[in-house]
Rosetta silent file (secondary structure, phi, psi, omega in degrees, C-alpha in Angstrom):
SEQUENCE: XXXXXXXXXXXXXXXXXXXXXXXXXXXXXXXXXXXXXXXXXXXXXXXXXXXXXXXXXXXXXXXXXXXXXXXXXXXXXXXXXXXXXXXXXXXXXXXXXXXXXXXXXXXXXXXXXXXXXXXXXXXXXXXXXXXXXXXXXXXXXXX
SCORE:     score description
SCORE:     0.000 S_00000001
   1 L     0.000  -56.816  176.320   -4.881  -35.786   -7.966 S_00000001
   2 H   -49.408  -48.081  164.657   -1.541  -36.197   -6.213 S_00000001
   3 H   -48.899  -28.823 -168.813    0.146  -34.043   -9.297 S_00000001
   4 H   -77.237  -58.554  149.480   -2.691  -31.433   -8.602 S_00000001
   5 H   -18.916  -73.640 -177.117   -1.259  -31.491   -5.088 S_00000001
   6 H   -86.224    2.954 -172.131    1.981  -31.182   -5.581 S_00000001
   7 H   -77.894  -39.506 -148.451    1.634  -28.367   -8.707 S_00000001
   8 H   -75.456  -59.437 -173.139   -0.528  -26.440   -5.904 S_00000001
   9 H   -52.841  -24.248 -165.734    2.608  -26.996   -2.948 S_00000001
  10 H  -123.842   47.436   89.241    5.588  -25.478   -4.979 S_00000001
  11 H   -66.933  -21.128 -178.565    3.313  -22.501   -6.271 S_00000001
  12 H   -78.977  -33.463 -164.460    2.461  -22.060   -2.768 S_00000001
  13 H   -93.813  -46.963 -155.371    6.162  -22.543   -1.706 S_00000001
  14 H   -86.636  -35.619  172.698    7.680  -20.294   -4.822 S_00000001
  15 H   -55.358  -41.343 -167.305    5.065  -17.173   -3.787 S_00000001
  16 H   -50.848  -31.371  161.585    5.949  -17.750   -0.070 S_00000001
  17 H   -31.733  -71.305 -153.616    9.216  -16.922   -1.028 S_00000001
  18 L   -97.602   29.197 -151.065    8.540  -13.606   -1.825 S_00000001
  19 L  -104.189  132.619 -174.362    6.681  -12.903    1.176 S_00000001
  20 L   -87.659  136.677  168.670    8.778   -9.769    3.306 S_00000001
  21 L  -101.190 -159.996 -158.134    8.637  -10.059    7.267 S_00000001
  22 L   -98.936 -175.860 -178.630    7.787   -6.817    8.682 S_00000001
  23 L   -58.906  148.358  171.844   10.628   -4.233   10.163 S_00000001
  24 L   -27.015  139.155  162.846   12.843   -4.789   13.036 S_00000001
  25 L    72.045    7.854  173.266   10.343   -3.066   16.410 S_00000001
  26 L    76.798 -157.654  151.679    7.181   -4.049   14.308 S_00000001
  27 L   -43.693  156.031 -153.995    4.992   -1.641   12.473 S_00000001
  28 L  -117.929  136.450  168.867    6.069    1.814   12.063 S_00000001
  29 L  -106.198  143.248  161.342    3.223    4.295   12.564 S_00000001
  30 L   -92.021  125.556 -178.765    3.522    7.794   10.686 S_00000001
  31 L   -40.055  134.077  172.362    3.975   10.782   12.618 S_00000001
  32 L   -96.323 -174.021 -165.297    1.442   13.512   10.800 S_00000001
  33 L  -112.197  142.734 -168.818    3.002   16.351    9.729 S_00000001
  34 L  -117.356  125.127  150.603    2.781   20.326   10.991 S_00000001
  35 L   -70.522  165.623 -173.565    4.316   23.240    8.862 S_00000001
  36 L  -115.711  146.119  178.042    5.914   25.796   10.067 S_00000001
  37 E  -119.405  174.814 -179.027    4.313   29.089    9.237 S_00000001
  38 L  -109.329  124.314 -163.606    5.155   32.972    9.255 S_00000001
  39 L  -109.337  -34.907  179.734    2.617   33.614   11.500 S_00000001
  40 L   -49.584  -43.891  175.614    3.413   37.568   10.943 S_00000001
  41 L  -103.304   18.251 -174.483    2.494   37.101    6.986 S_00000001
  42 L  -125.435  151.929 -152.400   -0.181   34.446    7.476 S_00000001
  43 L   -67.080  105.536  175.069   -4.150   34.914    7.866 S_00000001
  44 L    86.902   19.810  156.755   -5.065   36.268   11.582 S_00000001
  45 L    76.781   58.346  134.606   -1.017   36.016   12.540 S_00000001
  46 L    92.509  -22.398 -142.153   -1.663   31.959   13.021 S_00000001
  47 L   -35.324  -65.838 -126.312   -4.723   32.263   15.684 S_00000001
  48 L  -117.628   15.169  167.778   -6.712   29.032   13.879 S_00000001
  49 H   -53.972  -45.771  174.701   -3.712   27.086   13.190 S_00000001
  50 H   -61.829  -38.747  158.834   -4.399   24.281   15.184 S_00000001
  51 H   -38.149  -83.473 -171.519   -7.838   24.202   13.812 S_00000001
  52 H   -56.597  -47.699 -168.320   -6.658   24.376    9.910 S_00000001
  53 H  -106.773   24.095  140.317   -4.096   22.234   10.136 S_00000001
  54 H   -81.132  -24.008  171.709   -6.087   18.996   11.518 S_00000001
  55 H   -76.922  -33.328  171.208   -8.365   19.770    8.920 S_00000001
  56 L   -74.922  -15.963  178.438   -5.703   19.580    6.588 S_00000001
  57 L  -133.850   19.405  136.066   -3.969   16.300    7.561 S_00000001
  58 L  -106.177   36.612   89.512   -7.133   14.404    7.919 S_00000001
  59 L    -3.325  -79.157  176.349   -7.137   15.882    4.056 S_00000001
  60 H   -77.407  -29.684  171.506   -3.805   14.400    3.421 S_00000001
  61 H   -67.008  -16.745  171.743   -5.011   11.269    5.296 S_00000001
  62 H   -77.041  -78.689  166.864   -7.964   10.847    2.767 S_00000001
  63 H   -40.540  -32.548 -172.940   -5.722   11.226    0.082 S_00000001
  64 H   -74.909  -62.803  168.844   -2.930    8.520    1.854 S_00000001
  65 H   -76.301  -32.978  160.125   -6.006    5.784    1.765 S_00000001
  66 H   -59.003  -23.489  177.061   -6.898    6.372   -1.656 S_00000001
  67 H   -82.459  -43.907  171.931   -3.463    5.812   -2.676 S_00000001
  68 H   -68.262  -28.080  155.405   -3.063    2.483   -0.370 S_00000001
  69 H   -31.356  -36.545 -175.864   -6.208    1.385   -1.997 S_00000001
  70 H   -99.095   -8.971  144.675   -4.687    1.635   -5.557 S_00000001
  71 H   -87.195  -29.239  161.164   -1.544   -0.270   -4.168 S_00000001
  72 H   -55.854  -56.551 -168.860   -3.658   -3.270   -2.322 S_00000001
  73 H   -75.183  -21.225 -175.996   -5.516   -3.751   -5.761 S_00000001
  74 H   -74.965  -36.842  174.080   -1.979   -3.326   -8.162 S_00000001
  75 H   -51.782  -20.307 -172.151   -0.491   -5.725   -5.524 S_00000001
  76 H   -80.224  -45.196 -161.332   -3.756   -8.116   -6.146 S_00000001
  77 H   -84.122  -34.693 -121.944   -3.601   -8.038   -9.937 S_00000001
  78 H  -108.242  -38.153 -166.073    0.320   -7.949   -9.901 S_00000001
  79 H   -76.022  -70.239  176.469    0.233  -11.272   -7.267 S_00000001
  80 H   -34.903  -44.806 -164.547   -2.629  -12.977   -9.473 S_00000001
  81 H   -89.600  -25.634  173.939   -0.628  -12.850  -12.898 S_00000001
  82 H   -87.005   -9.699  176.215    2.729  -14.036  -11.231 S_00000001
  83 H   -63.279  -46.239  164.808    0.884  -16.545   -9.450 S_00000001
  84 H   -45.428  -61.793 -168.815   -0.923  -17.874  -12.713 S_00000001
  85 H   -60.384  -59.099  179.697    2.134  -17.800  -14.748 S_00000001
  86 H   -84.508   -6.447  153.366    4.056  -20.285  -12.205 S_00000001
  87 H   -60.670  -39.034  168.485    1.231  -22.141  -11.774 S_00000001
  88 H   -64.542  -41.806  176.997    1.034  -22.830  -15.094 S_00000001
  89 H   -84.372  -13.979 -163.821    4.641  -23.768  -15.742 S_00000001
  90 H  -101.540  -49.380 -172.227    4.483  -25.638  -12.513 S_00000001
  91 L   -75.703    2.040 -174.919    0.861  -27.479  -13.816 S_00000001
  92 L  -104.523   -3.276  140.324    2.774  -28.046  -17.223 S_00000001
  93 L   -48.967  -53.176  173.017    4.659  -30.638  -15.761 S_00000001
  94 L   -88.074    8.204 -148.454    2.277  -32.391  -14.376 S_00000001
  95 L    70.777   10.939 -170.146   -0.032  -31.957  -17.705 S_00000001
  96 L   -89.935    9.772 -140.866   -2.491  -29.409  -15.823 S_00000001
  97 H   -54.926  -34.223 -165.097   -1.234  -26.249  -17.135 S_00000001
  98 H   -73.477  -25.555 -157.326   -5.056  -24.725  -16.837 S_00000001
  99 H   -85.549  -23.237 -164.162   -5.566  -25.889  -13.361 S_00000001
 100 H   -72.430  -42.428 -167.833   -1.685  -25.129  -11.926 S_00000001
 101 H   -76.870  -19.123 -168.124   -2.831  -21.327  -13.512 S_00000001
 102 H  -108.262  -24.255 -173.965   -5.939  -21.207  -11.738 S_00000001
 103 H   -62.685  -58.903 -155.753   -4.507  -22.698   -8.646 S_00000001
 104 H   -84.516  -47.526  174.621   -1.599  -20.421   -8.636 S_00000001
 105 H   -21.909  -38.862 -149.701   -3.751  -17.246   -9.327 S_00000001
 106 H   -97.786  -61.506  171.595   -6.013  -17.574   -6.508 S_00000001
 107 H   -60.974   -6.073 -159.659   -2.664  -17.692   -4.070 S_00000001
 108 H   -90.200  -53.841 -176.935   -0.870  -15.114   -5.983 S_00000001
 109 H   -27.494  -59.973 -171.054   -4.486  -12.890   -5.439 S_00000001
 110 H   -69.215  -48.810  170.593   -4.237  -13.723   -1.673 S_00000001
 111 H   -73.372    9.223  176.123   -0.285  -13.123   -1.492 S_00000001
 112 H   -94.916  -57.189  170.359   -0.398  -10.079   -3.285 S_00000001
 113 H   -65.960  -14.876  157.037   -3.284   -8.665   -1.758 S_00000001
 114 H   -84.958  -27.892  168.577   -1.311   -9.337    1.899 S_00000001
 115 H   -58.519  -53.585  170.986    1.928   -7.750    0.497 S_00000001
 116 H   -50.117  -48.474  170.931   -0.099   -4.718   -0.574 S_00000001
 117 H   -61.980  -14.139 -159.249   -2.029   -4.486    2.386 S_00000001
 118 H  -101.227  -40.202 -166.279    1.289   -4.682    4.182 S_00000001
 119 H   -84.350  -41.147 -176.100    2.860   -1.956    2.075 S_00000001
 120 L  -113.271   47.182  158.374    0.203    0.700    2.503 S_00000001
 121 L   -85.042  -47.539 -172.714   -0.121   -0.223    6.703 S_00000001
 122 L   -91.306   23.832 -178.181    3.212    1.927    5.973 S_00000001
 123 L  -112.380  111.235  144.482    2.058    5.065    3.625 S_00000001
 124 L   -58.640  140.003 -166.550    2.122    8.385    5.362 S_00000001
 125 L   -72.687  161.058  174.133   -0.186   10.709    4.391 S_00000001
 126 L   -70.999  108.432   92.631    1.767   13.171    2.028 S_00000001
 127 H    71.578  -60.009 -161.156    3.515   16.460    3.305 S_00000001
 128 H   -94.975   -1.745  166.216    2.583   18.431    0.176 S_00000001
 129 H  -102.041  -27.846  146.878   -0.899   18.078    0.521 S_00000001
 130 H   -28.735  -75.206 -167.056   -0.965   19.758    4.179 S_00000001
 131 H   -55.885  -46.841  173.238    1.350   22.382    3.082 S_00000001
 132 H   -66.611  -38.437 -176.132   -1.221   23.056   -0.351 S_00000001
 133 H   -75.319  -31.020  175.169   -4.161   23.258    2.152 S_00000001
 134 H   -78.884  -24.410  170.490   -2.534   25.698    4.308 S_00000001
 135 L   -84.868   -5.838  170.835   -1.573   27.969    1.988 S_00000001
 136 L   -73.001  -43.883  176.773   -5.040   27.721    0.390 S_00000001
 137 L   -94.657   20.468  145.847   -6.217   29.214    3.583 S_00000001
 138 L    99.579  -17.822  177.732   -4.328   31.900    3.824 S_00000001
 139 L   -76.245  169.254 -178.931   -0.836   30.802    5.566 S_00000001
 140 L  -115.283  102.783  168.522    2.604   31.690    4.815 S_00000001
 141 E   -98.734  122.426 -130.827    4.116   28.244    4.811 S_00000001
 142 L  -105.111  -66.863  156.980    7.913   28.211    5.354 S_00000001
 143 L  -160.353    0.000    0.000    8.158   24.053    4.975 S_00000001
């Protein structure tokens, strides 16, 4: 039991390790982003800009969360298999290899899935999918 213990503290201790704290002034939020149009070549000279391009960056914000979704779960799977793997070399010490692997999985799941979760608190919605919606509708987008 005590080996079970101590397999479980230094997998808990070697993920903890690789745990990031966050930036300097805390979380960062992202700014969303406005193109600049030719309002001269673009569809009613601009009028409905403000309209179309809120429609368009909660677009690219749709798109932004599908992508931190797919980085929370690679961070999950990615956490789980280095977690197993030093659990296992850590439980093959004590003779435990399966339980140090199942041990260390379950934190690597939980530090992975906080790393991830951490990582796409900081993904900005993307630029180019604003910029594709406004010219779908008719703007002259400059950048």
């Amino acid at each position: 039991m005590i080996r079970q213990i101590v397999v479980c503290a230094v997998t808990c201790a070697l993920l903890g390790a690789c745990a990031h704290p966050p930036p300097r002034g805390g979380m960062a939020q992202a700014r969303p982003y406005y193109p600049v149009i030719d309002p001269a070549t673009s569809v009613n000279q601009g009028q409905n800009y403000s309209f179309d391009v809120a429609q368009c960056q909660a677009n690219a914000a749709e798109v932004a969360e599908d992508r931190a979704d797919g980085q929370v779960l690679g961070s999950a799977l990615a956490g789980a298999a280095i977690g197993a793997a030093a659990g296992a070399l850590a439980g093959a010490h004590a003779g435990a290899a399966a339980t140090g692997a199942a041990i260390g999985a379950g934190v690597g799941v939980v530090a992975g899935t906080a790393h991830g979760a951490r990582a796409a608190a900081h993904t900005a919605p993307p630029p180019q999918v604003v910029m594709n919606c406004m010219r779908a509708r008719g703007y002259n987008v400059l950048y």
